[in-house]
Residue, then its C-alpha position, 0 to 999 in steps of 0.5 A: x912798931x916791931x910787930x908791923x915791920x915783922x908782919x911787913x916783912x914776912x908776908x913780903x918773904x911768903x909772896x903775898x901780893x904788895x898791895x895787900x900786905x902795905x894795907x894789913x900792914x898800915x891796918x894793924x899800925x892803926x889798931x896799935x896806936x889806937x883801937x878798933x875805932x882807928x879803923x875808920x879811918x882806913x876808908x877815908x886814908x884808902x881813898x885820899x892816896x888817890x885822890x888826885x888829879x895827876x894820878x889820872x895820867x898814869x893809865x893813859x901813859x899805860x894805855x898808850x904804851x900798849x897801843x903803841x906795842x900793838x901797832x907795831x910802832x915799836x917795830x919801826x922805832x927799832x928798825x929807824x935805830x938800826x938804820x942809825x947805828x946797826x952797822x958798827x960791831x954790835x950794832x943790834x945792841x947799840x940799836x936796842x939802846x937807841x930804840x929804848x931812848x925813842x920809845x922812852x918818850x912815848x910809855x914811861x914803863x920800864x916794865x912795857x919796854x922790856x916786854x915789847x923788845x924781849x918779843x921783837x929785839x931778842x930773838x932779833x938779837x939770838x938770830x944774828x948770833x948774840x947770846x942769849x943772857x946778853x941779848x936779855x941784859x941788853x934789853x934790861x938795862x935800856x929799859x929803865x931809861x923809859x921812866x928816867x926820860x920823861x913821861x915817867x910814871x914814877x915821876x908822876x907818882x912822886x911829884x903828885x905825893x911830895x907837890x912837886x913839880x912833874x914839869x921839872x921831874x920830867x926836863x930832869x930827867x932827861x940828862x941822865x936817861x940820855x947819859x944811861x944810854x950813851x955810857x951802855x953804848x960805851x961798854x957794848x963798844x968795849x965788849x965788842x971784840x972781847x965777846x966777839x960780838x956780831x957785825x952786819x954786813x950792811x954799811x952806813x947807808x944815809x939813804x937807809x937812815x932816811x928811809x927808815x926816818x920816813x917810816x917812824x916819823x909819826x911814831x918818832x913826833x910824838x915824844x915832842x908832841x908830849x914834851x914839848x906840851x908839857x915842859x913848855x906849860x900848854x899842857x898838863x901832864x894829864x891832858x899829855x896823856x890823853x893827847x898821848x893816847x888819842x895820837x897813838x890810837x890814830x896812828x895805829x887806826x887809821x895811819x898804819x890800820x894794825x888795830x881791830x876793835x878787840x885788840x883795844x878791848x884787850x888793850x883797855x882791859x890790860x890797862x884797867x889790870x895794870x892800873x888796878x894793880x898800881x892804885x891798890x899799892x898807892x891806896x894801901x901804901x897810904x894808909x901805912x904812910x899816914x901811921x908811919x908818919x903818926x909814929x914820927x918815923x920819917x924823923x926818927x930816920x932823919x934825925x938816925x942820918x944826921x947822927x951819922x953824919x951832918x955832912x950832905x955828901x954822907x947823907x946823899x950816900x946814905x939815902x942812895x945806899x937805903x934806896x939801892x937796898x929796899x929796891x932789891x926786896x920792895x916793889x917799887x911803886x910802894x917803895x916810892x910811896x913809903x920812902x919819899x915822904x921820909x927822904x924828901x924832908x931830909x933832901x930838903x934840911x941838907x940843901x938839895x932842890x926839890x926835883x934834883x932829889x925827886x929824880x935822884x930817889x926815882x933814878x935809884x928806884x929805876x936801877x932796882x927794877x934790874x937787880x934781883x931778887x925782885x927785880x921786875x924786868x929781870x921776871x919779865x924778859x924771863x917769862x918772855x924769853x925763857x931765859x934764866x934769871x941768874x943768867x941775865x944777872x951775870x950778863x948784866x953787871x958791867x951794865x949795872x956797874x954804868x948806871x949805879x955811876x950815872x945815879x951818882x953822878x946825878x946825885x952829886x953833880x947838881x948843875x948837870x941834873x937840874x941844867x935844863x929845868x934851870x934853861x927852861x925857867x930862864x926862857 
C-alpha cells in the first residue's frame, strides 16, 4: 500500500498526465495483492469505469458549451447581465457573476466558463479601467457556480458512480450556486470604494434591460428547457444533453448563422479531446478504486474519522478539510472518482441524505478548481489572459473566503441544501 501511495505521488510531483499515473498506480496495487495473473483483470476494470449510460451526457454538455462559445451566445448572455446590473459601481464585475449564473445552466464547466469570459469579459473588464489580477479573480470565482448550478458534470460523475440520483444533485445544486453568486457580488459591492472600482456612465435603463432580454431570449430559454426537463422527470439527464446540443446548434445555425461547417468540426474534435481526457482518468481511476477497495481503505479512513471523533458535525469538518486538501494537488475528476466511494459510505453512517453529501463533496471539489497549485481555472485564464498565477491568487482570496463559507453553510445547514429537491418530491 506505501509503494503505490509513493508511486501515486511522485509521478503527480514529476507531472506526469493523471490518468496515467491513477492507471499505473491501480496496475502496480494489483500486481501487489496478486501477481501477473491480477493483470487481467485491469481490461475488464478499464472498461467497467465507463460502462454506463449516464456517462453519455458528459460530451454532450461539453459539446454544447463549445457551440454556445462559438456563436457567440456567451456575448449576448454577458451583454443582458450588464444591462441588469452594469450601471452600479463595478457593474462589470457584478456582470460577469451574473453572466456566470446564465451561462452555468447551459455547459456545467468551470473550466469552459473561465475560457469564454477570460476572451470576452476581462479585456472587457481591463478596457474600463479595472485591474487586471481582479478583473481574472472575478472570472475565477464566477466560474465554479457553472458545475454547482445544474447541468454539472461533476454531478453526473458522482451520482452514475454512488447510484445516486442526478435529478436531485442537480435541484441541490442550485441554492448554493445562486448563494455563491449573491455573497461575490456583496464583497465586489464592499471593494467598490475601497479599490476604487469603475462605474458606468449609463443609468438604469428598463428599456435596455428589455432590449438586451430580446436578444438573449433563446440563449436565456435554455437552461429552463434543461431543468425543467430534467428536474420535472420528462427527460433523462442524458436525453437533456442531446436536447441540449441539438438546441445550441440551431440557434447558433440558423438563428444567429455564426457557425460554418469547420467551426463544428473543430467543435467535435475538441469535444472528442476533451472527453478522452476525462474517460481516460475515470477508466484508470477505476481500476485504482477497485484495489483500494480490495485493500478495505475506505473503511480504514472511515473507521481513522470515527476514531477522531463520533460527532457528525467533527466528521462533516474532517471530510471538508481532506476535500479542500487533495483538491489543491489532484485533478478533480480523479478526485472525485478515488474519494467519493470512500466518503460516501462514512456521510452515509453519520446520518446525512445521499444528494446533501454528494453536492457537499462536488461543492468542496468546484472551490479547488480556484485555489493553486493545481487549480484548473487559475491555468486557464493565465494562458489566456497572460496574467500571473500569484497575481490572481491574491486578488482571489476575499472571493475564496465567501465561498469556503457557502460550502459549509451547505454542509451544516441541510434543510437549505436539500429545500427544493424536498419541494420538488412534494409536487
Amino acid at each position: 500500500m506505501i509503494t503505490v501511495a509513493i508511486l501515486f505521488f511522485f509521478f503527480i510531483f514529476v507531472g506526469l498526465p493523471i490518468g496515467v499515473t491513477l492507471g499505473i498506480a491501480g496496475l502496480v496495487g494489483l500486481i501487489q495483492i496478486g501477481g501477473e495473473n491480477f493483470l487481467m483483470m485491469a481490461p475488464k476494470r478499464f472498461f467497467g469505469g465507463l460502462d454506463l449510460f449516464t456517462f453519455m451526457a458528459m460530451p454532450f454538455f461539453i459539446l454544447a458549451g463549445e457551440i454556445m462559445n462559438r456563436s457567440g451566445i456567451t456575448e449576448k448572455l454577458a451583454a443582458f447581465a450588464d444591462a441588469l446590473v452594469g450601471y452600479t459601481r463595478g457593474g462589470l464585475a457584478h456582470s460577469n457573476m451574473i453572466a456566470s449564473v446564465l451561462f452555468a445552466g447551459m455547459t456545467g464547466a468551470a473550466v469552459a466558463d473561465t475560457a469564454a469570459f477570460g476572451n470576452t469579459l476581462v479585456p472587457a473588464m481591463v478596457k474600463k479601467g479595472y485591474s487586471r489580477p481582479f478583473s481574472c479573480a472575478v472570472t475565477v470565482a464566477g466560474s465554479i457556480i457553472g458545475p454547482t448550478i445544474p447541468p454539472s458534470n461533476l454531478m453526473v460523475i458522482y451520482g452514475s458512480l454512488m447510484g445516486v440520483s442526478i435529478a436531485g444533485l442537480f435541484a441541490a445544486g442550485i441554492l448554493p450556486g445562486l448563494l455563491i453568486c449573491l455573497l461575490c457580488m456583496a464583497v465586489i459591492a464592499g471593494l467598490g470604494k475601497r479599490l476604487n472600482l469603475p462605474k458606468s456612465e449609463e443609468r438604469f435603463s428598463l428599456v435596455r434591460i428589455l432590449w438586451a432580454f430580446k436578444s438573449s431570449f433563446l440563449a436565456i430559454l435554455m437552461p429552463g428547457i434543461i431543468l425543467g426537463g430534467i428536474l420535472f422527470g420528462i427527460v433523462t439527464p442524458t436525453e437533456a444533453a442531446a436536447i441540449a446540443v441539438f438546441y445550441a446548434l440551431f440557434i447558433g445555425v440558423v438563428v444567429y448563422r455564426a457557425l460554418t461547417l469547420s467551426d463544428i468540426v473543430e467543435m467535435l474534435v475538441r469535444t472528442a479531446r476533451i472527453t478522452g481526457v476525462v474517460f481516460l482518468i475515470i477508466a484508470s481511476a477505476s481500476i485504482l478504486s477497485w484495489w483500494m477497495t480490495f485493500m478495505q481503505i475506505p473503511q480504514k479512513i472511515a473507521e481513522f474519522f470515527l476514531f477522531v471523533s463520533s460527532d457528525p458535525n467533527v466528521i462533516i469538518g474532517l471530510i471538508l478539510l481532506l476535500l479542500l486538501g487533495i483538491g489543491m494537488f489532484m485533478d478533480i475528476n480523479a478526485a472525485l472518482i478515488i474519494l467519493a466511494p470512500v466518503l460516501a459510505p462514512l456521510t452515509a453512517t453519520i446520518g446525512m441524505d445521499p444528494v446533501h453529501a454528494g453536492v457537499m463533496i462536488v461543492l468542496a471539489l468546484n472551490i479547488s478548481l480556484m485555489t493553486p497549485p493545481v487549480g484548473a481555472c487559475l491555468f486557464v485564464l493565465s494562458s489566456v489572459t497572460g496574467e500571473r498565477i500569484e497575481r490572481i491568487s491574491i486578488s482571489l482570496i476575499p472571493f475564496l473566503i465567501v465561498e469556503v463559507f457557502v460550502l459549509f453553510l451547505v454542509a451544516y445547514w441541510d434543510k437549505m441544501t436539500m429545500f427544493i429537491p424536498h419541494m420538488i418530491r412534494g409536487m
